[in-house]
C-alpha positions in Angstrom: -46.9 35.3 29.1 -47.7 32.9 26.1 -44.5 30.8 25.6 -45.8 29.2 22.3 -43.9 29.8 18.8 -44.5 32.4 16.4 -43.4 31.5 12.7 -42.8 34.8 10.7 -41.8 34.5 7.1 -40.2 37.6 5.3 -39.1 38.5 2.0 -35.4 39.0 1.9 -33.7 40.3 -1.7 -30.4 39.4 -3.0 -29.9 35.9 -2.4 -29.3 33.9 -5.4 -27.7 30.9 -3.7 -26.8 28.4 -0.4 -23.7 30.9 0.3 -26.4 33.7 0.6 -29.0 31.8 2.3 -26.5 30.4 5.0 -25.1 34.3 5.3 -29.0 35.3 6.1 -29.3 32.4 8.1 -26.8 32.9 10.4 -27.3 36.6 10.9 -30.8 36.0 11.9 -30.3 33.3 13.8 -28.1 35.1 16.3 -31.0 37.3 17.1 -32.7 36.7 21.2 -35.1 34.2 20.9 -34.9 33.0 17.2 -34.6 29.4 17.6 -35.0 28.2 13.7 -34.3 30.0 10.0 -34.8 29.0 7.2 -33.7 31.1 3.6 -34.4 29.7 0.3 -32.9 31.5 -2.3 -35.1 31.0 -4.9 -38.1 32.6 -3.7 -36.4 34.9 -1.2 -38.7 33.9 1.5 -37.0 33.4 4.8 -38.9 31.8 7.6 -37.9 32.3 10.9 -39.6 30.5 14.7 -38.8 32.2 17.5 -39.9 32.1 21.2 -42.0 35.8 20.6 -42.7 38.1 17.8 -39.3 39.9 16.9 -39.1 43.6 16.1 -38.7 43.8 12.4 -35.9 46.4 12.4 -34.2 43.8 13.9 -34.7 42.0 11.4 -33.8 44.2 8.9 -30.3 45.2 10.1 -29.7 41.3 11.2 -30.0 41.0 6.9 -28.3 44.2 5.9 -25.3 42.8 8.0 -25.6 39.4 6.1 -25.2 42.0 2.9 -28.8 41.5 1.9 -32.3 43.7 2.0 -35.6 42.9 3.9 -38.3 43.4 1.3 -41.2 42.7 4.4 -43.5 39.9 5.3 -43.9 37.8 2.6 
């Protein structure tokens, strides 16, 4: 089992400032294995590092719970 990173940026819309993008960031953040996020608002790209590739509905409900929609891989 590979242990290396995998960086997965997706397209989250709503956001439309640092309240939203901490909201996304968190949520996602408390998924197994994420170990970095990063929203930016202004493009609605959120990257996210974790330790394996993550299942994308997790994803998805991880952002409806911050109140926001996954578009999909940006």
């Amino acid at each position: 089992m590979s242990s290396e990173a995998v960086t997965t940026v997706y397209k989250v819309t709503g956001m439309t400032c640092g309240h939203c993008e901490g909201a996304v960031t968190e949520e996602i953040g408390g998924l197994d294995g994420v170990t970095s996020v990063k929203a930016v608002a202004s493009t609605g790209q959120v990257t996210v590092v974790s330790a394996g590739p993550l299942d994308d509905e997790s994803v998805r409900a991880a952002v409806d719970e911050a109140g926001y929609e996954l578009a999909g891989r940006a």
